[in-house]
C-alpha positions in Angstrom: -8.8 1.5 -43.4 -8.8 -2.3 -43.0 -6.8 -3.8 -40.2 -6.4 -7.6 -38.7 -7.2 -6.4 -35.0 -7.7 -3.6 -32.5 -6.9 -4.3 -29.5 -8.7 -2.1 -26.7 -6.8 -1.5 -23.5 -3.0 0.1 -23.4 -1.3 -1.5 -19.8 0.5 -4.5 -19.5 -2.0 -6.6 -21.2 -3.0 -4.0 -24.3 0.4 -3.0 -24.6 2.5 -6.1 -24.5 -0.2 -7.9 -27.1 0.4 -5.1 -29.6 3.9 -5.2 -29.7 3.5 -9.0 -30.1 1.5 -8.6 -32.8 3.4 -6.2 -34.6 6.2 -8.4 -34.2 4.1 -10.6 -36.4 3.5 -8.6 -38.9 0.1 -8.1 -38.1 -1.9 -4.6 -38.9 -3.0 -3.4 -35.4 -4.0 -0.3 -33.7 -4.0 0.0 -30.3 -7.1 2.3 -28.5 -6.1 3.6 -25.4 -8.3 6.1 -22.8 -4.8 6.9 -21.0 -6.6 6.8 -18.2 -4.7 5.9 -14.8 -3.5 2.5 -15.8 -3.1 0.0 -12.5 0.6 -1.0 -14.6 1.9 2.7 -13.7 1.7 3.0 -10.4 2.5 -1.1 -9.7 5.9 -1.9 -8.5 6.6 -3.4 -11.4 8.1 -6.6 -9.3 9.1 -10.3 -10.7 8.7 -12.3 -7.0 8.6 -15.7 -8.3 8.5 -17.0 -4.3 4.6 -15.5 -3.2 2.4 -16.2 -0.2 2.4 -17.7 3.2 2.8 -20.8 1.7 6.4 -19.5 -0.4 4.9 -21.2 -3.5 6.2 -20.5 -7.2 3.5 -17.9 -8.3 3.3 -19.4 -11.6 1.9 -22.8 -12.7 5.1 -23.0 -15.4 8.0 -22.2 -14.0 9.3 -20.9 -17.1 7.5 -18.1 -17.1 10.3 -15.8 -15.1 12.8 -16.7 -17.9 10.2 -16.0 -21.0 9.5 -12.6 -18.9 13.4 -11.9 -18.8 14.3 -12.5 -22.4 11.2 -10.8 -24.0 11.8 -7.6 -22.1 14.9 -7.6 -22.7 14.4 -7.9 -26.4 11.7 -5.0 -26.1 14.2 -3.0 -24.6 16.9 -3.9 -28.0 13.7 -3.0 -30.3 12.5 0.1 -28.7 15.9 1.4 -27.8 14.6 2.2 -24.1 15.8 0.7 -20.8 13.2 -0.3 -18.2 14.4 -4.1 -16.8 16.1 -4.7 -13.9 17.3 -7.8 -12.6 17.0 -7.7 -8.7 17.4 -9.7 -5.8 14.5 -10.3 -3.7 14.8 -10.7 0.5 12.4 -12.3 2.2 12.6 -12.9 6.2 11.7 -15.7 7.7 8.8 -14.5 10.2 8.5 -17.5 12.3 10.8 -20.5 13.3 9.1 -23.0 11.2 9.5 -21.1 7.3 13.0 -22.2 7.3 12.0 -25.5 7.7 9.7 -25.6 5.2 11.4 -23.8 2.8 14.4 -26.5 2.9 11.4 -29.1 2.8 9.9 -27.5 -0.4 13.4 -27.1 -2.3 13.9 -31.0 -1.4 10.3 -31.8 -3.0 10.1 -29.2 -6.0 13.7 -29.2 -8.1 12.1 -25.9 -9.9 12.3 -23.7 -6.4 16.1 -24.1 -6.6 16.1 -22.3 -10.3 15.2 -19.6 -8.1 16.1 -19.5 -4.3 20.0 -17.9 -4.0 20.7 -18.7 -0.6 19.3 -19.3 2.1 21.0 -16.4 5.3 20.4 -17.3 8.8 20.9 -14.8 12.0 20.5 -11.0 11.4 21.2 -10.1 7.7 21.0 -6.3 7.3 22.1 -3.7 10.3 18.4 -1.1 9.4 16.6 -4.1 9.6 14.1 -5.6 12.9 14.3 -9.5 11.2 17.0 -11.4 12.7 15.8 -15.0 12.0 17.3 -15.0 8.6 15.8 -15.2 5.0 16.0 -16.6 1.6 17.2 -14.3 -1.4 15.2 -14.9 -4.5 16.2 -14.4 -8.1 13.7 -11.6 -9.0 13.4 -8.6 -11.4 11.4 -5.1 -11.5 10.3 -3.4 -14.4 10.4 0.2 -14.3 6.5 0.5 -15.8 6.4 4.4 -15.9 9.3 4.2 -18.7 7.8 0.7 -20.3 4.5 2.2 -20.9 5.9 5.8 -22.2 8.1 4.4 -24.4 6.4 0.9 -26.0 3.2 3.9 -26.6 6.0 6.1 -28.5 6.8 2.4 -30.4 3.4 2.2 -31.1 3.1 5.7 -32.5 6.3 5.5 -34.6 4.4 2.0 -36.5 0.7 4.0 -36.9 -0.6 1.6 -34.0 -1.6 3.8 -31.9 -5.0 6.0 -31.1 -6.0 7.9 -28.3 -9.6 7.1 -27.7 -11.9 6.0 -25.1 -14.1 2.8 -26.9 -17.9 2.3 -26.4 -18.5 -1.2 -27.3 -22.3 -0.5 -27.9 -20.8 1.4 -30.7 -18.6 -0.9 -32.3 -20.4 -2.5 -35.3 -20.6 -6.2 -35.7 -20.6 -7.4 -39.1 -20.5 -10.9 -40.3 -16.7 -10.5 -41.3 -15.4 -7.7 -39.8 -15.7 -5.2 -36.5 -16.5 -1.4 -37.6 -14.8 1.2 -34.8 -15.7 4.5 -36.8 -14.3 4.9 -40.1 -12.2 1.1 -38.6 -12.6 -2.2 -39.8 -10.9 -4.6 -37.7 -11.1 -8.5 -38.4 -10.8 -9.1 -34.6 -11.0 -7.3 -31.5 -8.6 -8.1 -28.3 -9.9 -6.9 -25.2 -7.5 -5.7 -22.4 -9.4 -2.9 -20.6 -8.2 -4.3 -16.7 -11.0 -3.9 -14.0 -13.2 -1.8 -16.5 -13.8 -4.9 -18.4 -16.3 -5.6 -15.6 -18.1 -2.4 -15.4 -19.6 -2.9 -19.1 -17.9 -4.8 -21.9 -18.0 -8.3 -23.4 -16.9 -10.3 -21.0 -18.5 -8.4 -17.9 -20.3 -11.8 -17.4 -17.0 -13.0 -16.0 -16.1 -13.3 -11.9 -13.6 -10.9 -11.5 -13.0 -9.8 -7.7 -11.1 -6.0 -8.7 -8.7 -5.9 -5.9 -8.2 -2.0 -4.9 -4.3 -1.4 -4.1 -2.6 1.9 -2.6 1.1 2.6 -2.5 3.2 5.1 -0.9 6.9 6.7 -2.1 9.2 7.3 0.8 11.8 9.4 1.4 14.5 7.7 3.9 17.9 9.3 4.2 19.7 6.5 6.5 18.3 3.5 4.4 20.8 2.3 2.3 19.6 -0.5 0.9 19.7 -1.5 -3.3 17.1 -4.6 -3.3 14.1 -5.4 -2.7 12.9 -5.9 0.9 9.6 -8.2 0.5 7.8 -8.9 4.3 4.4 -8.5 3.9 4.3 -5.8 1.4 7.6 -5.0 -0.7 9.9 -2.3 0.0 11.7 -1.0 -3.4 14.8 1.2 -3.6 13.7 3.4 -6.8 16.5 6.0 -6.5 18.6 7.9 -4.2 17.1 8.0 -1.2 13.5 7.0 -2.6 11.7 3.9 -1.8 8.4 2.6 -3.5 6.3 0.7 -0.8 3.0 -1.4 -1.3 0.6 -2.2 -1.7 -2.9 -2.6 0.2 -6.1 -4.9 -0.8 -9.3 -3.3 -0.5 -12.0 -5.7 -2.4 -14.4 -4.7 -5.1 -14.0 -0.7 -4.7 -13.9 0.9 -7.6 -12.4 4.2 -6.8 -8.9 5.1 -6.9 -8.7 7.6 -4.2 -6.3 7.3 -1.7 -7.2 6.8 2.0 -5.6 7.8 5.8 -6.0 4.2 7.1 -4.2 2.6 3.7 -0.9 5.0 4.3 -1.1 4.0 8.0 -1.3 0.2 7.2 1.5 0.9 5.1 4.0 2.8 7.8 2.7 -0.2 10.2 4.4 -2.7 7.9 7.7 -0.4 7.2 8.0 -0.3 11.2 8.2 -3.9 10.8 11.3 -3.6 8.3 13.3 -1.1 10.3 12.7 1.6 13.0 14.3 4.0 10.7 12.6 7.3 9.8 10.9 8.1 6.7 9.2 10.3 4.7 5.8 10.0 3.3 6.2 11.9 0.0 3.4 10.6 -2.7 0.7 7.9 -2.5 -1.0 6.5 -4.9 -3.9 4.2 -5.7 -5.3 1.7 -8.3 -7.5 -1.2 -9.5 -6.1 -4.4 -10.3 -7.5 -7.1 -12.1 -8.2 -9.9 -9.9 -10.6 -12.9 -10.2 -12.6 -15.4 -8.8 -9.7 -18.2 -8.8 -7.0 -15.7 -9.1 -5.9 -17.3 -12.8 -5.9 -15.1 -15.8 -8.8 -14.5 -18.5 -7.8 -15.5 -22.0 -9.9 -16.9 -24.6 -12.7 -16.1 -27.2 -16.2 -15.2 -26.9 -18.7 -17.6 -26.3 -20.9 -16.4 -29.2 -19.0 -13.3 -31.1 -16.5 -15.0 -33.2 -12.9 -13.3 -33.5 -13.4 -11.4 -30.2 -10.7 -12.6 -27.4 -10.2 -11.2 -24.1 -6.6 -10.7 -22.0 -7.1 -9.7 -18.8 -7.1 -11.0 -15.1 -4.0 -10.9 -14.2 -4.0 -9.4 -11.1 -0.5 -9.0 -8.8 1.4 -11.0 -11.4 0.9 -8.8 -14.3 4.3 -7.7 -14.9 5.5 -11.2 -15.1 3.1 -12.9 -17.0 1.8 -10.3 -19.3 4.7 -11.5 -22.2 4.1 -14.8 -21.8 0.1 -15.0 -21.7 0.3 -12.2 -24.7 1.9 -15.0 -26.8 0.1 -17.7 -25.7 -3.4 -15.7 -26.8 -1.7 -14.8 -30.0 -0.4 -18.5 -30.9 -3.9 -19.6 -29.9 -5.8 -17.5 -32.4 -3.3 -18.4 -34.7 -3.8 -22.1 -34.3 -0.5 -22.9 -32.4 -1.0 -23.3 -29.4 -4.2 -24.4 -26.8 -5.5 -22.2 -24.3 -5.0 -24.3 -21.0 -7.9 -24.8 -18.9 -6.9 -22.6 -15.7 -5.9 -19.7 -18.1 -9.4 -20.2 -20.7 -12.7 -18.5 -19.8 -14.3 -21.7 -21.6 -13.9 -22.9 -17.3 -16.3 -19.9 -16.9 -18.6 -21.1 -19.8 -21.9 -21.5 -17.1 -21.8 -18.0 -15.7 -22.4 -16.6 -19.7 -25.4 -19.2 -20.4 -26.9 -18.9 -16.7 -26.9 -14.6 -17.9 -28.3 -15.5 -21.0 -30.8 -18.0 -21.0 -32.3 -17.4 -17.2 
């Protein structure tokens, strides 16, 4: 059988491409090891306010919007619901954030698209904060339900296989990529944190950024948003909240730990001194890199073989809008830009290669 691409790699990245692709018309099959993705047991959280600094966490501003409407138009075409829009609370944790916020919204006309209001004295009766806060515009995907569903889509079109891919044994012809009885005219690679471990583009400084999350049970909490004060507190449902995560650099196990749940409880205790549960915890890999930017781009010698990876904490949000981008790129629409393209990463692959 002849197909246009494979794609390797079904979380955010894998998945969300496919589905672009097919929207296209494209003929696509999507490997996937099913192995414990790091877009199941995420949060699944649209903050577009992150870090100390309450900076945008995108370098277009856009990018919440084009995350909105293209889930939202997955959702129409795979008759599944996953997207919720939610509002984000952030406290202000010393005297000066307020200030700076107000300074920043002045400055940058783009933070108003998504700060709500900006609450002073104590907002919520569970909570310790009582300097105020700033609700953000935010959203959550439920990525259990995304995943299960898009991989059903996938199934439904013939796009989809089960299998675990060794790269040593794909076949590299002058026109076409052989994956057993396969031939693909180009590969996508979206394999997450494995990508370094052996692959392609292993050459490539990523910094894997281990992450552990617990689910609480809290009886008195009654509380429908999302609490965000050094880690993010989600209401799931009932009287179950997701809380996370850690950062544990370059470990490449996804066991969880003792000290990673106590860290955890450390920061709820800052939210609110009310009791909780510890019911599940979970851990996983994410992405990250060198510069914290994304990985697009095509091989520096293999023709027709891209990579989509990278994306670290802001995978849920960016994973429509970088899938297109790569696509349009191959397609000759659009241009890589340089903090997205490996090409900025061109050294590290000739210093491998010719030292």
């Amino acid at each position: 059988m002849h197909y246009e691409f494979a794609v390797i790699g079904g979380g955010i990245a894998g998945s969300t491409v496919t589905y672009e692709l097919l929207k296209r018309n494209k003929k696509v099959i999507l490997f996937d090891d099913e192995d414990t993705k790091a877009t199941i047991i995420a949060g699944g959280l649209i903050n577009p306010i992150m870090g100390r600094k309450m900076n945008i966490a995108w370098k277009e501003s856009h990018i919440f919007e084009f995350a909105k409407n293209y889930y939202q138009e997955i959702e129409k075409t795979i008759k599944s619901n996953f997207f919720i829009e939610k509002n984000i609370f952030r406290p202000f944790t010393t005297e000066n954030q307020k200030n700076e916020l107000i300074a920043k919204l002045e400055n940058d006309k783009n933070m108003t698209n998504f700060i709500l209001k900006i609450k002073d004295g104590k907002i919520y009766n569970f909570s310790n904060d009582s300097n105020g806060g700033m609700l953000i515009k935010g959203a959550r995907i439920n990525t259990k339900i995304y995943i299960k569903n898009i991989k059903k889509y996938l199934i439904k079109k013939n796009s989809y296989i089960k299998k675990n891919i060794d790269e040593n044994k794909i076949k590299l012809g002058k026109s076409f990529f052989k994956i057993e009885n396969f031939k693909f005219e180009k590969l996508i690679f979206a394999k997450g944190y494995k990508e370094k471990l052996k692959g392609f583009f292993s050459y490539l400084p990523f910094e894997p950024a281990k992450g552990e999350i617990i689910i609480l049970e809290c009886k008195k909490l009654n509380f429908k948003e999302v609490y965000n004060r050094h880690a993010s507190l989600i209401h799931l449902k009932g009287n179950k909240f997701y809380l996370g995560g850690t950062y544990e650099w370059n470990t490449w196990n996804t066991l969880t730990n003792e000290w990673a749940k106590l860290e955890l409880l450390k920061k709820f205790k800052k939210i609110t001194n009310l009791n909780c549960k510890v019911i599940d915890q979970k851990a996983h890999i994410r992405p990250s890199t060198l510069d914290r930017e994304p990985f697009l781009g095509e091989h520096p010698q293999h023709k027709n073989i891209f990579i989509l990876n990278g994306f670290g904490t802001r995978g849920i949000s960016m994973a429509p809008y970088l899938c297109n981008l790569l696509v349009n790129n191959i397609e000759k629409i659009d241009k890589i830009p340089n903090h997205y393209n490996i090409k900025r990463y061109a050294k590290y692959y000739n210093i491998l290669h010719h030292s």
